[in-house]
N, C-alpha and C positions, 0 to 999 in steps of 0.2 A: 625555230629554224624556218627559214625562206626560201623558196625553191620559185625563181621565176623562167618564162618561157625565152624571154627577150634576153640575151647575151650581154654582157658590157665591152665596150671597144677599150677598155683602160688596160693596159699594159706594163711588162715591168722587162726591163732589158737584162740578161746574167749572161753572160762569156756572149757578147754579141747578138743572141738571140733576143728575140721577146716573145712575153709568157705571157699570158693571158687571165690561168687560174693556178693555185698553188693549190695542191693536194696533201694532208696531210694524214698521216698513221694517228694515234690516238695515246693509247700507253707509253709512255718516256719519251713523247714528241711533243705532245700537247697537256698533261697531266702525268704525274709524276708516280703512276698508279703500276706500271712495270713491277716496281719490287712489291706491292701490295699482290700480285700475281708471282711474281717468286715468291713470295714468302708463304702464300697458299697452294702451290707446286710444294714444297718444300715439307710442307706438313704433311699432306696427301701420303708422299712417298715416306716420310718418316712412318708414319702408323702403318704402312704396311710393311715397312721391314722389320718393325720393331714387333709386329705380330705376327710376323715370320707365313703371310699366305704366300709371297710368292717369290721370297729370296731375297736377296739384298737389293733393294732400288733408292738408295740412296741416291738424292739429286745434288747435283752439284751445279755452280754458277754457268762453267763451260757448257756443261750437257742443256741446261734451261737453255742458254743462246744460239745452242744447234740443231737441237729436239723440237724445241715449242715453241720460244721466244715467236712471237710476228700472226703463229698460227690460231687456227678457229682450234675451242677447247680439244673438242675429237678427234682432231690431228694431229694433234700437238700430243695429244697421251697417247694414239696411236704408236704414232713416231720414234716415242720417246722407251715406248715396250720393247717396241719391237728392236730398237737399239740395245737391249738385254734380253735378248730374246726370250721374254715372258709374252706366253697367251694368257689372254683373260678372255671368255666368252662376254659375245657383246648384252645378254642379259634381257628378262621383259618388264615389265612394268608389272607382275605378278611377284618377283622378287622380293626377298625380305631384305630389309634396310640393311642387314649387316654381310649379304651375298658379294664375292668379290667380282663384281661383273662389268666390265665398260660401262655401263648406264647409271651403275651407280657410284662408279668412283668419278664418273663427270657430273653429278649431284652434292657428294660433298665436296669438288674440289670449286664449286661454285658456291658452297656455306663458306667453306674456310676464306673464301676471297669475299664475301659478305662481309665476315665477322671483321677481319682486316679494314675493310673500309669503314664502318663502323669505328673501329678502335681508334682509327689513325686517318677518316675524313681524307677528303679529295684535296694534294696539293698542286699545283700549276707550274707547268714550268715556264718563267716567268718572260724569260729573252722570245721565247714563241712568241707564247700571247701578246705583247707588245706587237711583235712583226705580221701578226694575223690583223691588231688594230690597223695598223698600216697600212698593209695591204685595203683593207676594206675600205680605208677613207679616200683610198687611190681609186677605188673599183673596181680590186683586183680581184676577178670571184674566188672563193675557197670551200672546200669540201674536208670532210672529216671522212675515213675509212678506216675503220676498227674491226678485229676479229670477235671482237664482244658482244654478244650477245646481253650487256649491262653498260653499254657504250651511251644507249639516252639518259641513261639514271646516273649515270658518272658525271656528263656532260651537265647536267641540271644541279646537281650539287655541287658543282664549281661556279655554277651560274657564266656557264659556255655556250648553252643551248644556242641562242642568235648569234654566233662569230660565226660559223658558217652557214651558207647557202641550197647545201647538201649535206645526207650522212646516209653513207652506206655499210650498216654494222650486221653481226652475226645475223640475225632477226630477219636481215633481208637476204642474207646468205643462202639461210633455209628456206624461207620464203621463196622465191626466186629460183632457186636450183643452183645458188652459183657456185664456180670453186673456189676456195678459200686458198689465201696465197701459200705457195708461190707463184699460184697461179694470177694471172691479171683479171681475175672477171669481175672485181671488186672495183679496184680500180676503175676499170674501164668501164661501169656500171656509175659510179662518179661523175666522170665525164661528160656522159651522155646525159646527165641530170643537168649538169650544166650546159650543155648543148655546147659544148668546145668536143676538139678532137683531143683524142691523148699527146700529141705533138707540139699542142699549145700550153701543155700543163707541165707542172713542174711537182713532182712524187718525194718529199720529207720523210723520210724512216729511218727505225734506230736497228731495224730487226734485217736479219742477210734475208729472211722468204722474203719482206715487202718491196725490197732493194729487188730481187727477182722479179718480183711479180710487175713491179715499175719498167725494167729492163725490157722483158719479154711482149710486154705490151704498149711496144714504140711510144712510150712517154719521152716529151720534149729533153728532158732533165731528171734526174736521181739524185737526191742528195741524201747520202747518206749521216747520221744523226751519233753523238754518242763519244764516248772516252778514247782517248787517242789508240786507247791500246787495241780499239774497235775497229781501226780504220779499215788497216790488210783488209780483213773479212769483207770490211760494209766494200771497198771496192774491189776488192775481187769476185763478189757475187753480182758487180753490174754499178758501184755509184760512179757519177762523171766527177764528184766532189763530195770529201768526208771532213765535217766540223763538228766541234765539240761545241757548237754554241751559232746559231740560226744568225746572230750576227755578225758573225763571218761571212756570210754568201754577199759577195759583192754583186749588187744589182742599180740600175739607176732609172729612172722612172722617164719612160722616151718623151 
């Protein structure tokens, strides 16, 4: 990854404007690691309904995309409780492995999303990566912003690491103090690596918080990312523009 002080004047025209940096989500925008994160959501909440500690929490695809999808892990399980209104105490670091407590069900549900990559490796989603080349060879700058705190280690087993110029992932979330989307501190943390404003960049996401967090923090552009039946959502939470495929977004190089 490269992170320079000096801006690039290269530019990319979309509905008349020009954009300066393209910002990009991580999971089911740039790698195709989304369902490798539903599928460890998925287990998480099976073992515990199926051990009966705290009721039925069976996840389903809808709830993943309204609960968690977009979010940092903690939010996301947060979120996701409290939408079944189960408490779980948040737990210390004295706890036994098998304690049902926040701390530690965001411990296995970080093996289960291990083992998953492991099993089934990092794949790309491939019309991005192309448009990310693109961009670069234009000078278009680009960021990566992920709620992962396993965003470098994903990135690197794709052999992604250098397509962007910035990455602001979980790690620097805590780090940093920031909020985790919906809120924009993520984003707008991006930016400022870039030394661009949020009005010159252009925010790629599949998830309705990232689309928020983009909206709320006067980003140039939102494009919302994802299957048709996605759209409603992705623009009703804030996209200017919803495609199933990065090669859709008409833009021309000024």
């Amino acid at each position: 990854m490269v992170q320079t002080e000096t801006p690039s004047r290269a530019s990319i025209m979309i509905g008349g404007k020009a954009f300066r940096a393209v910002l990009f989500d991580m999971d089911g925008v740039v790698t195709d690691t989304a369902r490798l994160h539903l599928a460890a959501w998925h287990r998480l909440f099976q073992d515990l309904t199926e051990r009966g500690d705290v009721g039925n929490v069976e996840l389903n695809d809808d709830d993943y995309r309204q609960y968690i999808d977009g979010k940092d892990r903690g939010r996301g399980l947060m979120s996701y409780l409290d939408s079944r209104r189960v408490v779980v105490p948040p737990g210390t670091p004295d706890d036994s492995p098998n304690a049902i407590t926040i701390r530690n069900l965001l411990r296995r549900k970080n093996t289960y999303f291990l083992d998953e990559l492991d099993r089934n490796g990092v794949e790309v989603i491939a019309p991005t990566v192309r448009w990310i080349q693109q961009l670069r060879s234009m000078g278009v700058r680009t960021a990566v912003v992920s709620a992962s705190k396993n965003a470098r280690f994903v990135l690197d087993r794709a052999g992604l690491t250098n397509y962007f110029d910035a990455r602001v992932d979980g790690i620097d979330t805590a780090t940093l103090g920031l909020s985790g989307k919906p809120d924009p501190d993520t984003y707008i943390e991006a930016a400022r690596r870039l030394s661009m404003s949020p009005s010159e960049c252009v925010v790629v996401e599949d998830a309705t918080a990232g689309i928020r967090a983009g909206r709320s923090g006067g980003f140039g552009l939102c494009v919302g990312l994802g299957p048709t039946e996605n759209f409603a959502a992705l623009t009703e939470s804030g996209a200017d523009v919803a495609v199933s495929d990065v090669s859709q977004i008409d833009y021309l190089q000024p």
